[in-house]
C-alpha positions as CSV (number, residue, x, y, z in Angstrom):
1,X,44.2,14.6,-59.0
2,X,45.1,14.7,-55.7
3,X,44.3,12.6,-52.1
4,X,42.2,15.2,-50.9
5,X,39.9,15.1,-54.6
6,X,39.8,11.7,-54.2
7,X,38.5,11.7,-50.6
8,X,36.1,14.9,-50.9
9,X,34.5,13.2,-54.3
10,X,33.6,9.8,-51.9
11,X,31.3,10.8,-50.1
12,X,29.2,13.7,-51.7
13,X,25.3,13.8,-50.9
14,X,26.2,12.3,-47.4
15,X,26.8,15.6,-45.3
16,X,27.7,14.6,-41.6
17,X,25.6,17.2,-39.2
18,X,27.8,19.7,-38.2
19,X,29.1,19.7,-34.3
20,X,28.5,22.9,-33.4
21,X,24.5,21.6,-34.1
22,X,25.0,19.0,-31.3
23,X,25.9,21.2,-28.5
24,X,24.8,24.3,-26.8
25,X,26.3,27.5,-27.9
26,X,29.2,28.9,-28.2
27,X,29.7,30.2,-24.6
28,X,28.2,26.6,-23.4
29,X,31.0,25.0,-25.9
30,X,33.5,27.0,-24.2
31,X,32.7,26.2,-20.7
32,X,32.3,22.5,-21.3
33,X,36.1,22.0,-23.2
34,X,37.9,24.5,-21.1
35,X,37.9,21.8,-17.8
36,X,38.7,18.9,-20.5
37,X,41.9,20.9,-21.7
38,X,43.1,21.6,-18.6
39,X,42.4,18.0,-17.5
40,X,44.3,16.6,-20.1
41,X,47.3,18.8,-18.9
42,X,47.1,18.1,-15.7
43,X,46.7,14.2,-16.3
44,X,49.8,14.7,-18.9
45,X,52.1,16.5,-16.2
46,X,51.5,14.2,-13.9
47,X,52.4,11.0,-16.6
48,X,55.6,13.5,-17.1
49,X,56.3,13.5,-13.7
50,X,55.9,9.7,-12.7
51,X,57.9,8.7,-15.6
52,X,60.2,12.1,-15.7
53,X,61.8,11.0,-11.8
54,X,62.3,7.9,-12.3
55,X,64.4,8.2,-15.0
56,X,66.1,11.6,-13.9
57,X,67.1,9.4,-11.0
58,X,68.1,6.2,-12.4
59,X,70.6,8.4,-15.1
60,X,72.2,10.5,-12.6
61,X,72.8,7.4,-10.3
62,X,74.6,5.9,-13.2
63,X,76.6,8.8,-14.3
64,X,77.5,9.9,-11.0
65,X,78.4,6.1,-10.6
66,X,80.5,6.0,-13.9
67,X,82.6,8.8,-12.9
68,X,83.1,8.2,-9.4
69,X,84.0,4.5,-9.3
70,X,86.6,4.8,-11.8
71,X,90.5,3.8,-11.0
72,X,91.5,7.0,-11.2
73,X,92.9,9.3,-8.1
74,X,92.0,12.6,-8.9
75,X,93.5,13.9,-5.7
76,X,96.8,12.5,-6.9
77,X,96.5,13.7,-10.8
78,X,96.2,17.3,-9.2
79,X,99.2,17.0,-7.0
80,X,100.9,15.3,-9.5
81,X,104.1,12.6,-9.2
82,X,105.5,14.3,-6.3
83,X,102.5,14.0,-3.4
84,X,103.1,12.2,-1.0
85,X,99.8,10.1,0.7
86,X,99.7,12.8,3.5
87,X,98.5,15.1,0.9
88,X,96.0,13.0,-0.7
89,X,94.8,12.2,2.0
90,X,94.4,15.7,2.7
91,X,93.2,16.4,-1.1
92,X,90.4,13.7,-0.8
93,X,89.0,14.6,1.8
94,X,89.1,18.3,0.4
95,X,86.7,17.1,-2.7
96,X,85.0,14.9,-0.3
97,X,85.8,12.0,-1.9
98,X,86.5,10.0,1.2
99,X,82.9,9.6,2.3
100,X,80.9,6.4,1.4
101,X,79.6,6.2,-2.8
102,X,76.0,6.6,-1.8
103,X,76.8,9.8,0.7
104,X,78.6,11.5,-2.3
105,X,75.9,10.9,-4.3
106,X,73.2,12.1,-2.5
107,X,75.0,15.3,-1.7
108,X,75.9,16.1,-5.5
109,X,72.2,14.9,-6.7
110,X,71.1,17.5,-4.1
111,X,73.2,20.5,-4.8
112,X,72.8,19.5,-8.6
113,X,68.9,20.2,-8.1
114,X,69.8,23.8,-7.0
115,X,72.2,24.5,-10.3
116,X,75.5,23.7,-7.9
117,X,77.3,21.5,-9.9
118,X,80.3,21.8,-8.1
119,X,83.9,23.1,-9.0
120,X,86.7,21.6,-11.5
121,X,89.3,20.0,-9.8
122,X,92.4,21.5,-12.2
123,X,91.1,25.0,-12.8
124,X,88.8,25.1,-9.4
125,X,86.2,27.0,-11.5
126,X,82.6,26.9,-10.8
127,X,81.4,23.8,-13.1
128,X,77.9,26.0,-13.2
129,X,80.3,28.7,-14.9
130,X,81.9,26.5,-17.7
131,X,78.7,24.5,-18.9
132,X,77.1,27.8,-19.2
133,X,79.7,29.3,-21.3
134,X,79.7,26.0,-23.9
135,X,76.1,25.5,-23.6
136,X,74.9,28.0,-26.4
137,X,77.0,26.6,-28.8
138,X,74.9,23.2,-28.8
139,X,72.0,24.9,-28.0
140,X,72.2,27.1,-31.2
141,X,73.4,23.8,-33.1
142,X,70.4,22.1,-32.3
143,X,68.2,24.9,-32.4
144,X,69.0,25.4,-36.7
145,X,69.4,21.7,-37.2
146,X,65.1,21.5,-35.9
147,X,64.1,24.9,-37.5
148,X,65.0,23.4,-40.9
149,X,64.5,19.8,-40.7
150,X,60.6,21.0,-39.7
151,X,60.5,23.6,-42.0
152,X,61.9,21.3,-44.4
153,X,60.1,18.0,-43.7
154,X,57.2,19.7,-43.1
155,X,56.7,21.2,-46.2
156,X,58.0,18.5,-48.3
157,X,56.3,15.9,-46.6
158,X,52.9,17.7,-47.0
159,X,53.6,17.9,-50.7
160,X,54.0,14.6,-50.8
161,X,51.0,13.5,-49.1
162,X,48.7,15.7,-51.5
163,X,50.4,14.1,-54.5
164,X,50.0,10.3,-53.5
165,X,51.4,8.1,-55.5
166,X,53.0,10.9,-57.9
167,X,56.0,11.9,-59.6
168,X,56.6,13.8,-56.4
169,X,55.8,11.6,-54.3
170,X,58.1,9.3,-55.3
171,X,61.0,12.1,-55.6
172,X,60.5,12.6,-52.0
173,X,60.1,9.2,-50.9
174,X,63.3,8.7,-52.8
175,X,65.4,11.5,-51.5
176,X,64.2,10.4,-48.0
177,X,65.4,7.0,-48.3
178,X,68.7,7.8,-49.3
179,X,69.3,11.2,-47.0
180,X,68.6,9.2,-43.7
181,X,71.6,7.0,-44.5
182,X,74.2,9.5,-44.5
183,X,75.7,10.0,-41.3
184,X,76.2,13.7,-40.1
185,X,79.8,13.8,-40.2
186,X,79.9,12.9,-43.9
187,X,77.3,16.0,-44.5
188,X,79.1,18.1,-42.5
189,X,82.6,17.6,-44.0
190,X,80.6,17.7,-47.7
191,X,79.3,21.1,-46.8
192,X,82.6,22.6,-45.7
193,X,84.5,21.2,-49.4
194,X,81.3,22.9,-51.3
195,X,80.2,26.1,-48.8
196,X,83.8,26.7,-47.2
197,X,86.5,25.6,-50.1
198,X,84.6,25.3,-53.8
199,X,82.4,28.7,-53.0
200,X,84.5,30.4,-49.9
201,X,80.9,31.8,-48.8
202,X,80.8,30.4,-45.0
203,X,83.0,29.9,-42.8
204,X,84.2,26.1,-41.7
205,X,84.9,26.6,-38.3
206,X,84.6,28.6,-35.0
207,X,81.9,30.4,-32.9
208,X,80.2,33.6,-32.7
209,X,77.9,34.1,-29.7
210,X,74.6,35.8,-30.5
211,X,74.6,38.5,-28.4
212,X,77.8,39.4,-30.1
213,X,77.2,39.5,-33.3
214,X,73.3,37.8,-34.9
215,X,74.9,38.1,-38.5
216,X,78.4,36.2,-37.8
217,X,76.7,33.6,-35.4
218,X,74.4,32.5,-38.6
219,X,77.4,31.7,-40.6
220,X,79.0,30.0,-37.7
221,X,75.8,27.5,-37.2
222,X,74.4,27.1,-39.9
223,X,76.6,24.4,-41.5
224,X,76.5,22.4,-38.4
225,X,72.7,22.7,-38.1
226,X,72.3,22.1,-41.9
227,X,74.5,18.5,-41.2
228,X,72.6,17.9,-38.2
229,X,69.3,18.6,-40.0
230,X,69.4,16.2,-42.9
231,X,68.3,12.7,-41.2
232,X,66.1,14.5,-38.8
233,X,64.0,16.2,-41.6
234,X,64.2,12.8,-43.8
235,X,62.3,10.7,-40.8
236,X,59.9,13.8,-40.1
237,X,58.9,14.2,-44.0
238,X,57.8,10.6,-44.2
239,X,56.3,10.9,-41.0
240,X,54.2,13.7,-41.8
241,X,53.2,12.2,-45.5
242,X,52.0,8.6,-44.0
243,X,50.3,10.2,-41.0
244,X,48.1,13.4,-43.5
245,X,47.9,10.3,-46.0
246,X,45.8,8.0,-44.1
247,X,44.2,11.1,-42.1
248,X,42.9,12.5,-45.5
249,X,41.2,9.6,-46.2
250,X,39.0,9.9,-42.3
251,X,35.6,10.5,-42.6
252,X,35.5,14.1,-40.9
253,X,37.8,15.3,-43.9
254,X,35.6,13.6,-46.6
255,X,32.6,16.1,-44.6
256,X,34.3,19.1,-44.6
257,X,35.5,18.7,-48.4
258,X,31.3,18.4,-49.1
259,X,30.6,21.3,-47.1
260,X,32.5,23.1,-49.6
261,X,35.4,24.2,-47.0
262,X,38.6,25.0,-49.3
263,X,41.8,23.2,-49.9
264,X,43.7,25.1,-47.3
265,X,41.2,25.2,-44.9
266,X,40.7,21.4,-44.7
267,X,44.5,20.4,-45.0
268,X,46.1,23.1,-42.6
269,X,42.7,23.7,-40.6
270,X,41.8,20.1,-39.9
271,X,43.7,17.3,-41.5
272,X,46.9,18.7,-40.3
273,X,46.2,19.2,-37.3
274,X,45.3,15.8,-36.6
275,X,48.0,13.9,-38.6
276,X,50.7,16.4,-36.5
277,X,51.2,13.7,-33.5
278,X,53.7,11.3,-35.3
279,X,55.9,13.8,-36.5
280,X,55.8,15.4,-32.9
281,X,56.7,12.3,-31.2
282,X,59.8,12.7,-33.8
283,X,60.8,15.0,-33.0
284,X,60.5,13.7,-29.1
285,X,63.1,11.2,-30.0
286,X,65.5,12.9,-32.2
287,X,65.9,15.8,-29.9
288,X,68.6,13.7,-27.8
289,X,70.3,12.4,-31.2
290,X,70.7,16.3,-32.0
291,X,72.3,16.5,-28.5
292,X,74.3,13.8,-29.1
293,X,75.1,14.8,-32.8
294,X,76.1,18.4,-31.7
295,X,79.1,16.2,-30.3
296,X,80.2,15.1,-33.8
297,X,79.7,18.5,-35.1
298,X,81.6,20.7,-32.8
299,X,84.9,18.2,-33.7
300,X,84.3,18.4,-37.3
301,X,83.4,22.4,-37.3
302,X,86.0,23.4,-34.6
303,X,82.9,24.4,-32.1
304,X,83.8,25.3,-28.1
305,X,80.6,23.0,-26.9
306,X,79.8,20.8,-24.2
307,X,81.2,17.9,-26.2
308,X,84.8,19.6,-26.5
309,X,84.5,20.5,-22.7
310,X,83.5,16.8,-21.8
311,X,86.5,15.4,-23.9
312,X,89.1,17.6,-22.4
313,X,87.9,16.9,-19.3
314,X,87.9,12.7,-19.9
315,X,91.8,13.3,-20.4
316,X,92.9,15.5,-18.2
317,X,89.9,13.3,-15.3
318,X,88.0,16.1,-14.3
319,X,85.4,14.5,-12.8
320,X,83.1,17.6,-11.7
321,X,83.0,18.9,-15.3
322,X,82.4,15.5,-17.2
323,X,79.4,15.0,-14.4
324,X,78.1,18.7,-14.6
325,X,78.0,17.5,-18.7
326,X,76.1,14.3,-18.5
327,X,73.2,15.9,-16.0
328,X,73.1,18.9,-18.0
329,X,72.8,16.5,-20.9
330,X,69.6,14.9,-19.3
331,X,67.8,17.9,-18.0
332,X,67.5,19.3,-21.8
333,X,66.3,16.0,-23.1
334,X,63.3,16.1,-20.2
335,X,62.5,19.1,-20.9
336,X,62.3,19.0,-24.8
337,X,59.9,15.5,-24.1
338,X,58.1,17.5,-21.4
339,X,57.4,20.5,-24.2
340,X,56.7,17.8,-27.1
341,X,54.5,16.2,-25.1
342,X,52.6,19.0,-24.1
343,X,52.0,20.3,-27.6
344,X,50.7,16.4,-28.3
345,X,48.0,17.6,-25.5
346,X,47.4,20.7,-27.2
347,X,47.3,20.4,-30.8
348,X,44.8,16.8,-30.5
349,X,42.0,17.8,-29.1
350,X,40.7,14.0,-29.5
351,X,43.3,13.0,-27.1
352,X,42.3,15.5,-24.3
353,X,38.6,14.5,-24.4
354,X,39.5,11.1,-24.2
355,X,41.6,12.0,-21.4
């Protein structure tokens, strides 16, 4: 017998009056939650915003900070042993790296905003140039590693939640526990012995944009999204099983089992829906430990990746490129919270009418 059985049996001969009884029609209805939605929006953009500066602000300052105030010369690593002051002099005031710290920063926060992230000091490249040529790589990483760890956690975790307290339940539960213990690294590097070594069937290195070839760049990501996945989905299946768990057992469920709404219809239709939020704010908050995971994977799978491009840089003291890194780092985690917290607005309608 499952949750939902359990739940629908409780409260038989107790109907709750349906809500479409409580309000004008259907035109009215519309009228009266289209202002609420976009209410709820607008009051959530504008949470976005006086949180989203702030902290856009306050992590530039410090990487900008980190980079700049560092013992190194970069003027002099260019010119090499040979310079003599005259021409780093010359050199410093040629990256503009003579001016006060605050000066500096305010001109490279301000060109930042307008996608000028200034030019490498060894290969006097357009940073802009370089960061977009590594930037698919992560973003494809990242992209796999979500697609299955919801796909995955999603539908395991539902599973589980209609088998309470079953043999399956308990698999899950299980597997879960264990899975989010494994760091990525070891996943990755077990996936290459079995996929790439045992059964020669992917490849355990290298990169293949998508525009080049769809087929190749699947083989090429999917181990790394696959060991990028497996914590991410663990945390998002028990999410989703606690959160439909306790939401199958709400009132509005227990009336739509009695007015004889099917299985599917109550679980995807209106249980789901509502238990949704906790595994959304999940994925809020993994999204920059994929980001930052991507790092690991690119060394273990041999990927070209922001990562690789912010290491080379660290050695060689490319200050520009490690900079144009970090803020291209933060921009995609503010905008994946932006977009998760958006579809928090959108898929609770409880939230926006109490908005």
């Amino acid at each position: 017998m499952t949750t939902l059985d359990v739940v629908g049996s409780g409260g038989r001969g107790q109907p709750e009056p349906s809500q479409p009884s409580r309000l004008p029609g259907g035109a009215g209805l519309l009228r009266r939650w289209r202002p609420s939605g976009l209410s709820g929006l607008a009051r959530g953009f504008g949470q976005l915003l006086a949180v989203g500066v702030p902290v856009t602000l306050l992590a530039t300052f410090i990487t900008y900070g980190m980079t700049a105030l560092t013992d190194s010369n970069p003027a002099a690593t260019v010119l090499g042993d040979l310079a003599t002051p005259q021409d780093i002099e010359r050199m410093n005031h040629q990256f503009g790296l003579d001016r006060p710290f605050l000066v500096q920063y305010v001109s490279w926060l301000g060109n930042a905003l307008t996608g000028d992230l200034g030019y490498s000091y060894f290969t006097t490249l357009p940073v802009r140039d370089s960061v977009a040529q590594a930037l698919p790589v992560d973003l494809s990483i990242t992209l796999v590693a979500a697609v299955v760890a919801i796909l995955v956690g999603g539908v395991t975790g539902i599973a589980a939640a209609l088998n309470n307290g079953g043999r399956l339940d308990r698999a899950v539960t299980a597997v879960c526990a264990v899975a989010s213990t494994i760091p990525p690294f070891v996943v990755g590097i077990g996936l290459i012995i079995l996929f790439a070594v045992t059964v020669p069937v992917l490849p355990s290195g290298g990169y293949v944009p998508f525009t080049e070839d769809p087929g190749q760049w699947l083989k090429f990501v999917i181990l790394p999204g696959i060991a990028l996945s497996v914590e991410f989905g663990a945390e998002l299946t028990r999410q989703i099983r606690t959160s439909l768990v306790g939401t199958l057992r709400e009132n509005f469920v227990t009336g739509a089992t009695v007015r004889g709404l099917s299985v599917r219809r109550v679980v995807f239709g209106h249980a789901l829906r509502n238990a949704v939020g906790p595994a959304l704010t999940v994925v809020g908050l993994y999204v920059p430990r994929l980001i930052g995971g991507a790092v690991v994977a690119e060394a273990v799978f041999n990927l070209p990746g922001l990562g690789q491009q912010a290491l080379q840089a660290a050695e060689r003291g490319d200050i520009p490129v490690i900079q144009g890194v970090l803020v291209t780092s933060i921009a995609l985690v503010l905008v994946c919270n932006v977009a998760v917290n958006v579809a928090l607005v959108r898929l609770r309608p409880a939230a926006e009418r109490r908005s």
